[in-house]
ROSE-4610 file (N, C-alpha, C; in Angstrom, 1 decimal, always signed):
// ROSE-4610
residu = [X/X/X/X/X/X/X/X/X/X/X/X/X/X/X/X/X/X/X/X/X/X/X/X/X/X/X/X/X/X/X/X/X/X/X/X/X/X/X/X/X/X/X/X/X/X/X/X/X/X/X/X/X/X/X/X/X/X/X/X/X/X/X/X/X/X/X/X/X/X/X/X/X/X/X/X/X/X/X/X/X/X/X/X/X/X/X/X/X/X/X/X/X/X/X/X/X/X/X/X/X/X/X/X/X/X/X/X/X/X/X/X/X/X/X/X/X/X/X/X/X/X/X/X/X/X/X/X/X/X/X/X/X/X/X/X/X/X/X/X/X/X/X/X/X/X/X/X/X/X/X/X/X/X/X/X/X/X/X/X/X/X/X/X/X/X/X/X/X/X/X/X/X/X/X/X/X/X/X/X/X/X/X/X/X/X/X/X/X/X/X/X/X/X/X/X/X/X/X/X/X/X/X/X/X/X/X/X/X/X/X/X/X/X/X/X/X/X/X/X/X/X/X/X/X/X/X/X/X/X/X/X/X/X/X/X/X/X/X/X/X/X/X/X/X/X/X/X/X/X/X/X/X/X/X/X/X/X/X/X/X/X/X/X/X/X/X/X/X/X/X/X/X/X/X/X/X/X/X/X/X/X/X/X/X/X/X/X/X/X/X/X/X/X/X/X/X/X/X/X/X/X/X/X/X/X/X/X/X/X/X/X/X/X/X/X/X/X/X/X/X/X/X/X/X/X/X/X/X/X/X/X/X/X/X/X/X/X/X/X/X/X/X/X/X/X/X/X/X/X/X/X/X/X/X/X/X/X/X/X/X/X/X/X/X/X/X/X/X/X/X/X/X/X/X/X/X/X/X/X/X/X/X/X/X/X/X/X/X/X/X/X/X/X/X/X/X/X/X/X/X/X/X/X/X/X/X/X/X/X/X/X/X/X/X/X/X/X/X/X/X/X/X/X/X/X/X/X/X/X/X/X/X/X/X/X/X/X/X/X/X/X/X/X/X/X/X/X/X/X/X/X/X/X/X/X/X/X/X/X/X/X/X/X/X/X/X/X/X/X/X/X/X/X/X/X/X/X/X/X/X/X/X/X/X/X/X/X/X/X/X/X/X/X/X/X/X/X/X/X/X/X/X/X/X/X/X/X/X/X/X/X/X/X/X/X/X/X/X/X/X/X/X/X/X/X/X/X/X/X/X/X/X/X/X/X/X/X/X/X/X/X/X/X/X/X]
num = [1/1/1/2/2/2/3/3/3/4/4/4/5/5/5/6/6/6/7/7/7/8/8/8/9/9/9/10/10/10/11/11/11/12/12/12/13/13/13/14/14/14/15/15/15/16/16/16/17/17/17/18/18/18/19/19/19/20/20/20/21/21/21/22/22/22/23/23/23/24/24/24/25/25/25/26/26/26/27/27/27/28/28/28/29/29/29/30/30/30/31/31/31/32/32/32/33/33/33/34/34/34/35/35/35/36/36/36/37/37/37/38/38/38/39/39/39/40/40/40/41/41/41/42/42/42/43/43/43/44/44/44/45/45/45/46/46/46/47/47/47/48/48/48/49/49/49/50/50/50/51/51/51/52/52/52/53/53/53/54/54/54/55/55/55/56/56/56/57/57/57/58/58/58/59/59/59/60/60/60/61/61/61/62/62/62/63/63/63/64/64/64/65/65/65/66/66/66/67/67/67/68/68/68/69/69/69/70/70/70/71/71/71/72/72/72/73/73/73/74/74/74/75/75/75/76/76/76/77/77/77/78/78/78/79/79/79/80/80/80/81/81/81/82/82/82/83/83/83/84/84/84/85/85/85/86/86/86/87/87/87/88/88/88/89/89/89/90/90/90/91/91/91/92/92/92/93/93/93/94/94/94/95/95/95/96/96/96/97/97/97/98/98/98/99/99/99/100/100/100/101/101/101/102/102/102/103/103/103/104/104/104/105/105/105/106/106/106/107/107/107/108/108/108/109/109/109/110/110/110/111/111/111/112/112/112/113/113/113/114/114/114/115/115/115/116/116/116/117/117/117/118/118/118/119/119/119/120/120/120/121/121/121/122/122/122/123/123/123/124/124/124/125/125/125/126/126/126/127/127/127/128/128/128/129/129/129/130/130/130/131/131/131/132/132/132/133/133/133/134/134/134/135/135/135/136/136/136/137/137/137/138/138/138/139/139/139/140/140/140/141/141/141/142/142/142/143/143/143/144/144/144/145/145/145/146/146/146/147/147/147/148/148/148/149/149/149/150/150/150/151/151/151/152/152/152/153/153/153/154/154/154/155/155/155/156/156/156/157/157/157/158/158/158/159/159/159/160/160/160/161/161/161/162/162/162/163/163/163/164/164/164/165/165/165/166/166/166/167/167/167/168/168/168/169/169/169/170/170/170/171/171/171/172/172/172/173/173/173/174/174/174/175/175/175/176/176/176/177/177/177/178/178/178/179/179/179/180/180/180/181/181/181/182/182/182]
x = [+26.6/+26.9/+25.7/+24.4/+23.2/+23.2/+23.5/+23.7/+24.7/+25.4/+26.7/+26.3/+25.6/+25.0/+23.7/+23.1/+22.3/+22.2/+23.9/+24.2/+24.9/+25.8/+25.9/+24.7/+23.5/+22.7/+22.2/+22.0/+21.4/+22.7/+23.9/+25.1/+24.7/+24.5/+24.4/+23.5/+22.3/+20.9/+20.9/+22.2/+22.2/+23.5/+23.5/+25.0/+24.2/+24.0/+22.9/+23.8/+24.4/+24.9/+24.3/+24.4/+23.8/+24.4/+24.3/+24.9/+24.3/+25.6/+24.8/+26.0/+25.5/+26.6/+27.4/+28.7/+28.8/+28.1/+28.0/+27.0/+28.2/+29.6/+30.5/+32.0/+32.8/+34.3/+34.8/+35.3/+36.2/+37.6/+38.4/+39.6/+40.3/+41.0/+41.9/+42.0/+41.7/+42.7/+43.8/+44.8/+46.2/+46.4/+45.8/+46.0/+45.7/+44.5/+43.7/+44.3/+44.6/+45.2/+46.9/+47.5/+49.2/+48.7/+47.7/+48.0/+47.4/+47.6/+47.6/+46.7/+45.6/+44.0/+44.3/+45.5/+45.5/+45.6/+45.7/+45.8/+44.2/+44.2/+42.6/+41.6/+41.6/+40.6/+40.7/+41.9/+42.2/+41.5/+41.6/+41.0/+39.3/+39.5/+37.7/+37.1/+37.9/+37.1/+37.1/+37.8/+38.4/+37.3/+36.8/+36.0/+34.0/+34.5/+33.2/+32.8/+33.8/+33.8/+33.6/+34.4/+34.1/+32.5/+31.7/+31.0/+29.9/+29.7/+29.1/+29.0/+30.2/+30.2/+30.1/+30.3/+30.2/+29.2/+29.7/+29.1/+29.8/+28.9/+30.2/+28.7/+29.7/+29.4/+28.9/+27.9/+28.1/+27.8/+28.8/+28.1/+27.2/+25.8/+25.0/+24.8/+24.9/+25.3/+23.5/+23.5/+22.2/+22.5/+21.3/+21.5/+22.0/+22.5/+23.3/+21.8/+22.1/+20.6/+20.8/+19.5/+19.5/+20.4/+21.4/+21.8/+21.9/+21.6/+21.4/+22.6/+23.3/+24.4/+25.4/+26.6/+28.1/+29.0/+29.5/+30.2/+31.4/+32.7/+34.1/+34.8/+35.6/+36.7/+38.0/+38.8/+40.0/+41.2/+41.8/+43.1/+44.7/+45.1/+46.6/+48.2/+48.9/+49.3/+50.4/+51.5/+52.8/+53.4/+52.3/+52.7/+51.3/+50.2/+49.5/+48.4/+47.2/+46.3/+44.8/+44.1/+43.1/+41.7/+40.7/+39.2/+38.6/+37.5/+36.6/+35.2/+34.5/+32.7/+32.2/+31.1/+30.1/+28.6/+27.5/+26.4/+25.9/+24.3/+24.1/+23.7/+23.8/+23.6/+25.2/+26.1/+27.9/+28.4/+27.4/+28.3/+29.1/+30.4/+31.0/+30.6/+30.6/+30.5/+31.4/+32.5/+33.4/+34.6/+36.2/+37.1/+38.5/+39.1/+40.2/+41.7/+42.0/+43.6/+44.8/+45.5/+46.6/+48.1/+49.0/+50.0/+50.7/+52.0/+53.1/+53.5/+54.2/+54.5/+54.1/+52.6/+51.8/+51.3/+50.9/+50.5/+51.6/+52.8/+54.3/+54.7/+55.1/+55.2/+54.2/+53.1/+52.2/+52.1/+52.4/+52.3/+53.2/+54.7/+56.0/+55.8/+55.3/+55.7/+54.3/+53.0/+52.2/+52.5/+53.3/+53.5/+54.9/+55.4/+56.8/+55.9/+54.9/+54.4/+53.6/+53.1/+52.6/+53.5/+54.9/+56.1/+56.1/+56.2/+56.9/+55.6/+54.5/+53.8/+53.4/+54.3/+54.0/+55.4/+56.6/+57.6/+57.6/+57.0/+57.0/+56.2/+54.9/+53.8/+52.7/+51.7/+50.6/+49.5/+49.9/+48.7/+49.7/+50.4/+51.4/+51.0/+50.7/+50.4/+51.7/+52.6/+53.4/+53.6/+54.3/+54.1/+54.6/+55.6/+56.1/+55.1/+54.0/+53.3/+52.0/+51.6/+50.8/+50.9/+51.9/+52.5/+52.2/+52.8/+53.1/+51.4/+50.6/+49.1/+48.6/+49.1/+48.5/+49.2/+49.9/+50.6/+50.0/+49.7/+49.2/+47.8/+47.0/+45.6/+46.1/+46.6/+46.7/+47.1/+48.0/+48.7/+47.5/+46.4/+45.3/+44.2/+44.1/+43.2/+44.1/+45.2/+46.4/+45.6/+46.0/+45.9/+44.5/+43.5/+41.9/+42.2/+42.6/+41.8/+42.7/+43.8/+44.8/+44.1/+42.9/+42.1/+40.9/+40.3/+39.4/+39.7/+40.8/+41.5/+41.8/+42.1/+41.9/+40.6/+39.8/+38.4/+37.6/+37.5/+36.5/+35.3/+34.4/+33.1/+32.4/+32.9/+32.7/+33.6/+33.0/+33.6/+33.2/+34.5/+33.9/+33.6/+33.1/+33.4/+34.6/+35.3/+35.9/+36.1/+35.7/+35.2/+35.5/+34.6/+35.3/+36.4/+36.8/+37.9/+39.4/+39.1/+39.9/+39.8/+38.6/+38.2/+39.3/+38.9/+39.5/+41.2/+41.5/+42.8/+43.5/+42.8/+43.5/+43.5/+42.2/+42.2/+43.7/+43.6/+45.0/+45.8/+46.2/+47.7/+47.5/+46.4/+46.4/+46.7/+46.2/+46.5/+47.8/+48.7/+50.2/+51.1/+50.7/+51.9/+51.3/+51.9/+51.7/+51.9/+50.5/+50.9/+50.2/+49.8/+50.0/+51.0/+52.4/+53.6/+53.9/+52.6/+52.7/+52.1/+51.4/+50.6/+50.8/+52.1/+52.7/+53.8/+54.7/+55.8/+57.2/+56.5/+57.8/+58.3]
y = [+145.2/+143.8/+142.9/+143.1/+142.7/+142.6/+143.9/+143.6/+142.4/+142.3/+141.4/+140.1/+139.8/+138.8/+138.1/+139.0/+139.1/+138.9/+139.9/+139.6/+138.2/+137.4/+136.3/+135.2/+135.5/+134.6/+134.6/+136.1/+136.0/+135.5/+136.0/+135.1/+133.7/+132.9/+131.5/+130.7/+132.0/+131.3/+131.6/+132.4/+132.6/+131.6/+130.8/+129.8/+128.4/+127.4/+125.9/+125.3/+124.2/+123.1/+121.6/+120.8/+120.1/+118.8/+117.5/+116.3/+115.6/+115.2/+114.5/+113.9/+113.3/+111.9/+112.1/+111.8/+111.7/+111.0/+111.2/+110.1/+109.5/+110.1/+109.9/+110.8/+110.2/+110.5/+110.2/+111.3/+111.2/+111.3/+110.7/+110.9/+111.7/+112.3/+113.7/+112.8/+113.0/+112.4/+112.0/+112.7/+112.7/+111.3/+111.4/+110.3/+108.8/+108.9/+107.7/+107.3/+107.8/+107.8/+106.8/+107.1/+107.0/+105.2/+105.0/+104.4/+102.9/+101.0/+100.2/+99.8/+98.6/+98.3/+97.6/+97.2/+97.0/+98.1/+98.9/+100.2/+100.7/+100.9/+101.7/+100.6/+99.4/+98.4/+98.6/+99.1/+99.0/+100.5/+101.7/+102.9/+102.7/+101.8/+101.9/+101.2/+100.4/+99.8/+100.7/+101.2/+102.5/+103.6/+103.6/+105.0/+103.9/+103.5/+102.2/+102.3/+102.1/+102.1/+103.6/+104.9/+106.2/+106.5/+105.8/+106.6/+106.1/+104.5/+104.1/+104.3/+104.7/+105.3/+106.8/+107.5/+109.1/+110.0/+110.8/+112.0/+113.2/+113.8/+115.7/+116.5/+116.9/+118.6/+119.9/+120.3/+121.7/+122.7/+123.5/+125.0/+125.4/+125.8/+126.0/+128.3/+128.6/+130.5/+130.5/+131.8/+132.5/+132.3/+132.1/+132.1/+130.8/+129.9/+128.2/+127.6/+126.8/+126.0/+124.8/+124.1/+123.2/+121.9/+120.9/+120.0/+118.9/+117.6/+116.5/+115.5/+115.5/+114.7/+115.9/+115.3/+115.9/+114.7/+115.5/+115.0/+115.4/+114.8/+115.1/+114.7/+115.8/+115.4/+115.7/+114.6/+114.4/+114.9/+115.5/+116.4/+115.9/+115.0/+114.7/+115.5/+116.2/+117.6/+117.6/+117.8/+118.1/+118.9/+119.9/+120.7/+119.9/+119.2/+118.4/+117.9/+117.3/+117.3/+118.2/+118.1/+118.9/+117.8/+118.1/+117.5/+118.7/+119.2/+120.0/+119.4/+119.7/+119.2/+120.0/+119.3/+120.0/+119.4/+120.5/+119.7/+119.4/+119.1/+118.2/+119.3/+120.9/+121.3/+121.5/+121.8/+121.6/+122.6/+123.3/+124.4/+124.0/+124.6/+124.3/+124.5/+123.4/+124.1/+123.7/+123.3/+123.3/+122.6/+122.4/+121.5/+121.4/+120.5/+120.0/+120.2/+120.8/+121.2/+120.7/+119.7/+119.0/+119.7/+120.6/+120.8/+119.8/+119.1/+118.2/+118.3/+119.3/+119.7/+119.3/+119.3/+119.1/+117.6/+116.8/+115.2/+114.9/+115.1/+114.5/+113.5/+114.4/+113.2/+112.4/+112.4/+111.9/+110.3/+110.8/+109.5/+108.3/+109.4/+108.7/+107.8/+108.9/+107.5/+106.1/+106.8/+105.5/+104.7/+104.8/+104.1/+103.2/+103.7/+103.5/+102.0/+102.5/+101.4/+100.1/+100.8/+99.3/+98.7/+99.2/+98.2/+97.2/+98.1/+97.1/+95.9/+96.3/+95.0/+93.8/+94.6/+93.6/+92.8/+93.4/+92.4/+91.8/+91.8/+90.7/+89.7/+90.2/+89.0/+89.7/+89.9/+90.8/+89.6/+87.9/+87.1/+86.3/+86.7/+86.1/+86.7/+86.3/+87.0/+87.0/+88.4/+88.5/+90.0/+90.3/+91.4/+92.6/+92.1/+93.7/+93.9/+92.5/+92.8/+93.7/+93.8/+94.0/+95.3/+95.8/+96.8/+98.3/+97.5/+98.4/+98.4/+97.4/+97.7/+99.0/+98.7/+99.8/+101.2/+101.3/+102.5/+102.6/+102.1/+102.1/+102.9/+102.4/+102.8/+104.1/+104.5/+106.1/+107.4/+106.4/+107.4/+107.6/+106.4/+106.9/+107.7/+107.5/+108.8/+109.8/+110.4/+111.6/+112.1/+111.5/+111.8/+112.2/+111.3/+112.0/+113.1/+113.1/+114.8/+116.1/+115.4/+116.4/+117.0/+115.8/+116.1/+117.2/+116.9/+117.4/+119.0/+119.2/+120.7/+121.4/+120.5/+121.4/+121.4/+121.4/+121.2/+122.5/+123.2/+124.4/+123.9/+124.6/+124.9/+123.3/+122.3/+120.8/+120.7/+119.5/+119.1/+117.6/+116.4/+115.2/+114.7/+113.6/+112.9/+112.1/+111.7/+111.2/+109.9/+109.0/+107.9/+107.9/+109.1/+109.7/+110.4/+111.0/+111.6/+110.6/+109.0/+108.4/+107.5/+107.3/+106.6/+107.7/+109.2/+110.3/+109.6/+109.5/+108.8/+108.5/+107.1/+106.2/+106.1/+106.9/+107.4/+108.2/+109.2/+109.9/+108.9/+108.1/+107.6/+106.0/+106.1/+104.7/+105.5/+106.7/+107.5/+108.2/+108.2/+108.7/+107.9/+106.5/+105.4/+104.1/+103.2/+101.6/+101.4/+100.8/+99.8/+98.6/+98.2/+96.8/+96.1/+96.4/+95.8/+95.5/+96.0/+95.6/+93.7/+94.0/+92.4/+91.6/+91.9/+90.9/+90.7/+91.3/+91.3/+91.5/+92.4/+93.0/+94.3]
z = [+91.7/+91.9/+91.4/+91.9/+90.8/+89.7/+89.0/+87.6/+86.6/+87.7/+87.5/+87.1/+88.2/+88.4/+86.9/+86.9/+85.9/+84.5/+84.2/+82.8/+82.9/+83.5/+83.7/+83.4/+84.3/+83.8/+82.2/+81.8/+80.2/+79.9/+79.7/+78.8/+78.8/+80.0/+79.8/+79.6/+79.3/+78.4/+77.1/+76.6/+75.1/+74.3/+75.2/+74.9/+75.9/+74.4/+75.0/+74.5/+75.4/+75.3/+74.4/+73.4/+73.2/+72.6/+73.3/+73.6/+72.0/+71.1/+70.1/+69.5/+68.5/+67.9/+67.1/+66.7/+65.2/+64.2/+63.1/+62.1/+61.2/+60.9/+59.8/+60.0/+60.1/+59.9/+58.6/+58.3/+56.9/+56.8/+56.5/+56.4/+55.3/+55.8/+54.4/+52.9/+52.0/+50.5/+50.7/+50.7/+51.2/+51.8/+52.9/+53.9/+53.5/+53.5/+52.8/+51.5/+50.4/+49.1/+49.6/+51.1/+50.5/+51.6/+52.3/+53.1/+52.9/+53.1/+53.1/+53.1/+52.1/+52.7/+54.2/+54.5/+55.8/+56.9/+56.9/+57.1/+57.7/+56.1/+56.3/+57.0/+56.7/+57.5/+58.9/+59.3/+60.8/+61.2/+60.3/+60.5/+60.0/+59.4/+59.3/+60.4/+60.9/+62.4/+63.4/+63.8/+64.8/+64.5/+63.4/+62.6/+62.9/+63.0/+63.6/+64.9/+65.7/+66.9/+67.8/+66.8/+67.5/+67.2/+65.9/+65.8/+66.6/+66.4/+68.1/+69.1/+69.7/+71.1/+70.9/+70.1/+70.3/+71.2/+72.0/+72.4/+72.8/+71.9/+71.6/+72.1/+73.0/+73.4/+72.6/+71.8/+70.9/+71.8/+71.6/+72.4/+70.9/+71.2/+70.2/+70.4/+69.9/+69.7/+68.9/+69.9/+69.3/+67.4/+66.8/+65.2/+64.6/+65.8/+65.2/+64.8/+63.6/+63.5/+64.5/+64.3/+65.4/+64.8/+66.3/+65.6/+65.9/+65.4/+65.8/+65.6/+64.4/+64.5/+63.5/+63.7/+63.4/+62.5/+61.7/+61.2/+60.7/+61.1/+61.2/+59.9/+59.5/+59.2/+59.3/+59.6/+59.6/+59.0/+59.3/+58.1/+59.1/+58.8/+58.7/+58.0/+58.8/+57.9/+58.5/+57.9/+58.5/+60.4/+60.5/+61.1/+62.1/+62.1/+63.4/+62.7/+63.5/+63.0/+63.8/+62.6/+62.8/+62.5/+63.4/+63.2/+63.2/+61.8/+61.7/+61.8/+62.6/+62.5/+62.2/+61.2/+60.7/+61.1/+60.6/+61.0/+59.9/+59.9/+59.2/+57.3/+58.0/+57.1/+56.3/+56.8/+56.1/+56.8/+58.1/+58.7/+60.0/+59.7/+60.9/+62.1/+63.1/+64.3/+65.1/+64.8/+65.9/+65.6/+65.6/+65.7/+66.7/+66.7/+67.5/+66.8/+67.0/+66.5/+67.7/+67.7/+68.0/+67.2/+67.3/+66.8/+66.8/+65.7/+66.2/+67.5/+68.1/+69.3/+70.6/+70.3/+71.8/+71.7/+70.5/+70.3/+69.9/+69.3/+69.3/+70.3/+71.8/+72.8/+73.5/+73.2/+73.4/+72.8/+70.9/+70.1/+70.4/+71.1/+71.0/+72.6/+73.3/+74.7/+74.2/+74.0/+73.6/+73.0/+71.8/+71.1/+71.3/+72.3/+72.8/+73.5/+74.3/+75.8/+74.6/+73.4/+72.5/+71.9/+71.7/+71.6/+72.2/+73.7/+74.8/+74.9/+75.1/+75.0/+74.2/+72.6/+71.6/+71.4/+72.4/+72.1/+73.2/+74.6/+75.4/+75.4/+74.7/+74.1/+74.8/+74.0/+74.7/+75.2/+75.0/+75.2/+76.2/+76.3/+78.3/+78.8/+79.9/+81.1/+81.8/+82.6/+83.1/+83.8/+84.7/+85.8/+84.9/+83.8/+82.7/+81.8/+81.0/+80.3/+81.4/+82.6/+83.0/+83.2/+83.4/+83.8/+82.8/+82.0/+80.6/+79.9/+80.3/+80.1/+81.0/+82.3/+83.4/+82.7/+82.2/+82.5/+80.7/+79.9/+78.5/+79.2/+79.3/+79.7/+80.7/+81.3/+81.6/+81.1/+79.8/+78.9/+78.2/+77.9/+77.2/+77.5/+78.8/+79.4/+80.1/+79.7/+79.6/+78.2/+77.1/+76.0/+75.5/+75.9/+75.9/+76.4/+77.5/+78.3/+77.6/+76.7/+75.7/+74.8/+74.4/+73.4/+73.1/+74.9/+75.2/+75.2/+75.7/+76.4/+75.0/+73.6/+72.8/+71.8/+72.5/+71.3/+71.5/+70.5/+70.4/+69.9/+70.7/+70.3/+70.1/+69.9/+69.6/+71.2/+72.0/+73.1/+73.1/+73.0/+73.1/+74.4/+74.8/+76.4/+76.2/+77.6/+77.6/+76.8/+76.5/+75.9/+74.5/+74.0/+72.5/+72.5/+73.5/+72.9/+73.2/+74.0/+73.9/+72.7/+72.0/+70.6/+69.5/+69.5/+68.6/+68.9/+70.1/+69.9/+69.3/+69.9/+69.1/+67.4/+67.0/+65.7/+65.0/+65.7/+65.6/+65.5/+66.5/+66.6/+65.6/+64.8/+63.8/+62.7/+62.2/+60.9/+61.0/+62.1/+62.0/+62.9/+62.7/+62.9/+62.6/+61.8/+61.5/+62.3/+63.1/+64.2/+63.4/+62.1/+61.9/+62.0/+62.1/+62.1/+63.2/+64.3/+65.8/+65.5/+65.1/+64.9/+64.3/+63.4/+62.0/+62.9/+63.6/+64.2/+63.4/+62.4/+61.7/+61.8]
């Protein structure tokens, strides 16, 4: 039973946790190439905003070099999406894989609840627009901790992985036509 004990502790001194930023998000070719400067303006703010607030989790493995910031990219793909990070030298250390399947209903009810608040008027105040805010804001922290549950070896905080988001759901639905009203 000692010994149990023991190898436990070496395991968890040879596996360091280390809290650090993103420096840069890239988006796929594919993606960026088919999509609107209104579009990308809205993903370049969003890609602003995650990288300000960022903080990821690296599980660091005996032989990882040391790392200070991370940097993501984005791949948009038929079958889900994927975020690969790398460090500062180009080695991976970690990414987030979302199948269609598992972020599918996810995009559909969120984006279902920013309908509803963009055709009742998101600057009235009223008890359905408030509503559909409350219940917006828990689908978003549903959806972070979707994000979190799938991130290897890279782990965001909550905060980023509600920023990672809304990133996802701006690169796989126009919601500028939420704010033009077409």
């Amino acid at each position: 039973m000692a010994d149990d004990k023991s190898t436990d502790k070496t395991a968890a001194k040879t596996h360091e946790k280390r809290t650090v930023p993103l420096g840069d998000v890239l988006i796929d070719d594919v993606t960026w190439g088919c999509a609107t400067r209104v579009r990308r303006a809205e993903w370049l703010q969003q890609i602003s905003e995650l990288i300000e607030d960022s903080r990821l989790d690296v599980l660091c493995l005996p032989g990882d070099a040391d790392v200070s910031t991370l940097r993501a990219y984005v791949t948009v793909e038929s079958t889900g999406l994927r975020v690969v990070f790398h460090d500062e030298r180009g080695d991976e250390r970690g990414h987030i894989e979302l199948s269609r399947g598992v972020i599918g209903p996810v995009f559909r009810e969120y984006f279902s609840l920013l309908t509803g608040i963009a055709t009742l008027g998101a600057g009235a105040y009223s008890p359905q627009v408030e509503a559909l805010d409350i219940a917006r804001r828990l689908m978003h922290n549903d959806a972070a901790d979707l994000v979190i549950r799938h991130a290897t070896r890279v782990v965001p905080d909550h905060r980023t992985a509600r920023h990672l988001f809304t990133l996802f759901l701006l690169l796989t639905h126009d919601t500028t036509r939420l704010h033009t009203g077409t």
